[in-house]
FIMINU-750972 format. One line per 8 residues: number of its first residue (from 0); their letters; for each residue z, y, x of N, C-alpha, C, CB. Coordinates in nm, 3 decimals. Glycine has a CB too. Layout:
REM FIMINU-750972
NUM) a) Z:Y:X:Z:Y:X:Z:Y:X:Z:Y:X ~ ... $
//
This chain:
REM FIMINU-750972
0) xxxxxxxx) 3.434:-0.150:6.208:3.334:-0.073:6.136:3.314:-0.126:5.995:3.204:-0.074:6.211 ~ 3.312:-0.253:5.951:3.297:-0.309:5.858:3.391:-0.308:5.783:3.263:-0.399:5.877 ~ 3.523:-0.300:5.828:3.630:-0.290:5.765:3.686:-0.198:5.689:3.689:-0.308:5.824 ~ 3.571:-0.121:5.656:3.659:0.021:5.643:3.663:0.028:5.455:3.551:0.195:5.738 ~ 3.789:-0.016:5.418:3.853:-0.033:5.282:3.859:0.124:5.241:4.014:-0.115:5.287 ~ 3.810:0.049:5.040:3.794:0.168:4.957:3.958:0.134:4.926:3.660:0.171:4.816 ~ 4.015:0.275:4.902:4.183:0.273:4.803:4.185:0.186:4.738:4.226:0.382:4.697 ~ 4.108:0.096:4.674:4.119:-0.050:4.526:4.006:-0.054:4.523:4.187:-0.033:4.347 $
8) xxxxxxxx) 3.987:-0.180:4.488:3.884:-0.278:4.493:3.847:-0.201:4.339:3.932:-0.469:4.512 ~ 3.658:-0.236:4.354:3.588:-0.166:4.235:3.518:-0.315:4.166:3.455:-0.024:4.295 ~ 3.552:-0.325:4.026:3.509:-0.448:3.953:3.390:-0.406:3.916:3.592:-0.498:3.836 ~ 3.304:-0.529:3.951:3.152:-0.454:3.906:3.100:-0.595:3.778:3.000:-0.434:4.096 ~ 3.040:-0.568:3.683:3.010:-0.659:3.618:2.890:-0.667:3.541:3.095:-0.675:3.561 ~ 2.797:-0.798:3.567:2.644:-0.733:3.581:2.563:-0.879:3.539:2.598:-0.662:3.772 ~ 2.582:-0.914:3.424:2.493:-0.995:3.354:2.563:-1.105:3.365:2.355:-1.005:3.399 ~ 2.717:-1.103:3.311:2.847:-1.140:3.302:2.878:-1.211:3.424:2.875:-1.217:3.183 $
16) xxxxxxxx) 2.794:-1.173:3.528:2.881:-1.195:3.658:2.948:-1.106:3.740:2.816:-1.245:3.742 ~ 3.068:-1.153:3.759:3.145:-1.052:3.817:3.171:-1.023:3.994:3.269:-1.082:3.754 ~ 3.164:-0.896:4.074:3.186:-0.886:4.184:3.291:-0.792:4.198:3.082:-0.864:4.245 ~ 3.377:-0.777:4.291:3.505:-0.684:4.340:3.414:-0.659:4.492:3.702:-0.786:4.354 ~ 3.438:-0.573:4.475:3.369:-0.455:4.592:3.528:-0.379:4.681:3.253:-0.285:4.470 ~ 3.523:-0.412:4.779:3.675:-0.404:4.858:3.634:-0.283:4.969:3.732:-0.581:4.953 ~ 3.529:-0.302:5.026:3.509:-0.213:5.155:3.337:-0.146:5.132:3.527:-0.331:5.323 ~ 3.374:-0.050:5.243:3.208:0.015:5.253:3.094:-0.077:5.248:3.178:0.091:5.394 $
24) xxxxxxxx) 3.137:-0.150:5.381:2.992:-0.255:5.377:2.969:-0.333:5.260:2.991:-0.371:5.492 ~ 3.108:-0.401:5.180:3.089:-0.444:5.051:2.982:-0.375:4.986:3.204:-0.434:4.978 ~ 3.024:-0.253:4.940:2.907:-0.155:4.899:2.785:-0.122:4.928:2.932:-0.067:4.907 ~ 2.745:-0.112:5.055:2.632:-0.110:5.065:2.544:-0.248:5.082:2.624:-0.028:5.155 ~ 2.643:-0.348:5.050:2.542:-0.468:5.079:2.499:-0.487:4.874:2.656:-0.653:5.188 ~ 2.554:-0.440:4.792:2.557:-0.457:4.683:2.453:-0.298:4.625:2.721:-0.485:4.646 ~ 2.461:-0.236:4.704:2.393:-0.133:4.688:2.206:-0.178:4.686:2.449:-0.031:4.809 ~ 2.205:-0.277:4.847:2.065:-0.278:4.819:2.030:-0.437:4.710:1.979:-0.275:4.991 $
32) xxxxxxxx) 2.103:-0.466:4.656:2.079:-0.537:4.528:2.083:-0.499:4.427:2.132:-0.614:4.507 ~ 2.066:-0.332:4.376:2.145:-0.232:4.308:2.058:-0.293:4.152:2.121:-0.036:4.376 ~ 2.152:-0.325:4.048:2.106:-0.357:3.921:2.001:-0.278:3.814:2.214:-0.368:3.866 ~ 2.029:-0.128:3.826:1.975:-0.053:3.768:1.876:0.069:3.866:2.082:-0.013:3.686 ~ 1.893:0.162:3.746:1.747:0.278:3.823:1.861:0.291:3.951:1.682:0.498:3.710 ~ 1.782:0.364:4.076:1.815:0.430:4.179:1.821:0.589:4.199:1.743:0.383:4.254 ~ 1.881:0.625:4.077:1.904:0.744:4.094:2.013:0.860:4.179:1.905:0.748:3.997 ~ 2.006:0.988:4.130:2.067:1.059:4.210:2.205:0.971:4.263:2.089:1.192:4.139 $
40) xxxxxxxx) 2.283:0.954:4.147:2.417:0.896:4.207:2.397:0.739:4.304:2.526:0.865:4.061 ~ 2.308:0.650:4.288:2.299:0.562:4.381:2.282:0.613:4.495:2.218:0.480:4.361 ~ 2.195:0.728:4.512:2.161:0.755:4.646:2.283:0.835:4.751:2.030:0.841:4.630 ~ 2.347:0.914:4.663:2.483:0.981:4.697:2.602:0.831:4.727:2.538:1.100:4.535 ~ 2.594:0.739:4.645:2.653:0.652:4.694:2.649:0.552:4.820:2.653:0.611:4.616 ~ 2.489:0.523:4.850:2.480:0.469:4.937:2.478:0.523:5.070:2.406:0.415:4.912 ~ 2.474:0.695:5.037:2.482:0.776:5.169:2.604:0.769:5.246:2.463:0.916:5.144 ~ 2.716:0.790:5.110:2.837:0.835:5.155:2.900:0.694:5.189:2.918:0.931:5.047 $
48) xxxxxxxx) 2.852:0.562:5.207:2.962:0.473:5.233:2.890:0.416:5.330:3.022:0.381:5.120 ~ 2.753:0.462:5.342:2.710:0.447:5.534:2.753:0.576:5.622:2.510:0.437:5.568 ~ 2.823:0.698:5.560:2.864:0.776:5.620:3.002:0.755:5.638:2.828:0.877:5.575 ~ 3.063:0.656:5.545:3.195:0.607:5.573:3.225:0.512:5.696:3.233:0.540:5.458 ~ 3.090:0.415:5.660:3.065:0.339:5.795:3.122:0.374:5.971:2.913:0.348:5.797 ~ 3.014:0.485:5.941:2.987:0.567:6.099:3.096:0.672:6.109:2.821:0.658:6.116 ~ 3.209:0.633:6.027:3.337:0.742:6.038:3.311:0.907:6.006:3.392:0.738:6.202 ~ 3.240:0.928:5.952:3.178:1.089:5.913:3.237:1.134:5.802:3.016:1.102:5.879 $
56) xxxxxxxx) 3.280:1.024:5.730:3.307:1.081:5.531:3.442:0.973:5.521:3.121:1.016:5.361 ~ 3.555:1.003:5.444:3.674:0.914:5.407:3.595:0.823:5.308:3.816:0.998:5.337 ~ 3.717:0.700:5.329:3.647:0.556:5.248:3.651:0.636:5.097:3.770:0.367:5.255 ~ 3.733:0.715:5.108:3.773:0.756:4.969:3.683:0.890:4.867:3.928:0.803:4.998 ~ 3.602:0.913:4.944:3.496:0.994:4.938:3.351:0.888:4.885:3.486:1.071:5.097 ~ 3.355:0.765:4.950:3.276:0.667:4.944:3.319:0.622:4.818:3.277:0.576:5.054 ~ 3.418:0.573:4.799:3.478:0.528:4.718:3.438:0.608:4.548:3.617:0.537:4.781 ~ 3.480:0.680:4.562:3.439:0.751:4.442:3.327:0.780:4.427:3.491:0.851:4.421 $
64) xxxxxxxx) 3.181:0.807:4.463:3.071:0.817:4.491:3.030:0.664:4.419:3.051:0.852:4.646 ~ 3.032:0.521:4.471:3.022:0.393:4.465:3.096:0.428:4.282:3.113:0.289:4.614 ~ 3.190:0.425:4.305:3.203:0.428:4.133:3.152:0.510:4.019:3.317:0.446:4.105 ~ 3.105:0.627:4.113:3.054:0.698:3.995:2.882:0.650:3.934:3.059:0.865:4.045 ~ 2.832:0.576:4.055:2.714:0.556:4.043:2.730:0.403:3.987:2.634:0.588:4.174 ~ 2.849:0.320:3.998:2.856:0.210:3.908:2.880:0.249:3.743:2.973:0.121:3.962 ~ 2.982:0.339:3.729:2.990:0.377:3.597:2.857:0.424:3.540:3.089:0.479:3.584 ~ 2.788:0.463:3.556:2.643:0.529:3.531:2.546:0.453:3.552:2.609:0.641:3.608 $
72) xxxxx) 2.549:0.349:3.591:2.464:0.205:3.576:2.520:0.091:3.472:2.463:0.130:3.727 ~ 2.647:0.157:3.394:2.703:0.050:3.320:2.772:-0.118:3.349:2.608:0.041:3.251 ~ 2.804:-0.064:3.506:2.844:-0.217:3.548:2.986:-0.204:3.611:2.731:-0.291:3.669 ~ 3.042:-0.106:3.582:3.192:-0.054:3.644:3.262:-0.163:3.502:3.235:0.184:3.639 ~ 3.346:-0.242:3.584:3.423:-0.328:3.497:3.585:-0.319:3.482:3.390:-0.458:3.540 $
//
């Protein structure tokens, strides 16, 4: 369950520290430390990679979701 890998690791970079985000749970454990506002796209992100979790949504669906809401927080590296 935990295992469930995004296509490539997502570089996140956030007050010049850097994290690589590899799998769902990666994501949602970084999600609830989330740097910026919690907006629409955080919330679409954190849906879709606990829906990746529970096998409902592709990692890759997660995956892109998680980046779009990193790019839009300014920490996609």
């Amino acid at each position: 369950m935990s295992n469930i890998r995004f296509p490539a690791p997502v570089r996140l970079i956030k007050h010049s520290q850097e994290n690589v985000i590899a799998t769902a749970w990666d994501a949602v454990e970084f999600l609830r430390r989330w740097p910026a506002r919690r907006g629409n796209a955080y919330r679409r992100a954190l849906q879709h990679c606990l829906d990746a979790l529970d096998g409902m949504l592709s990692p890759k669906k997660a995956y892109a979701s998680f980046t779009a809401a990193a790019r839009e927080a300014g920490i996609l590296g």
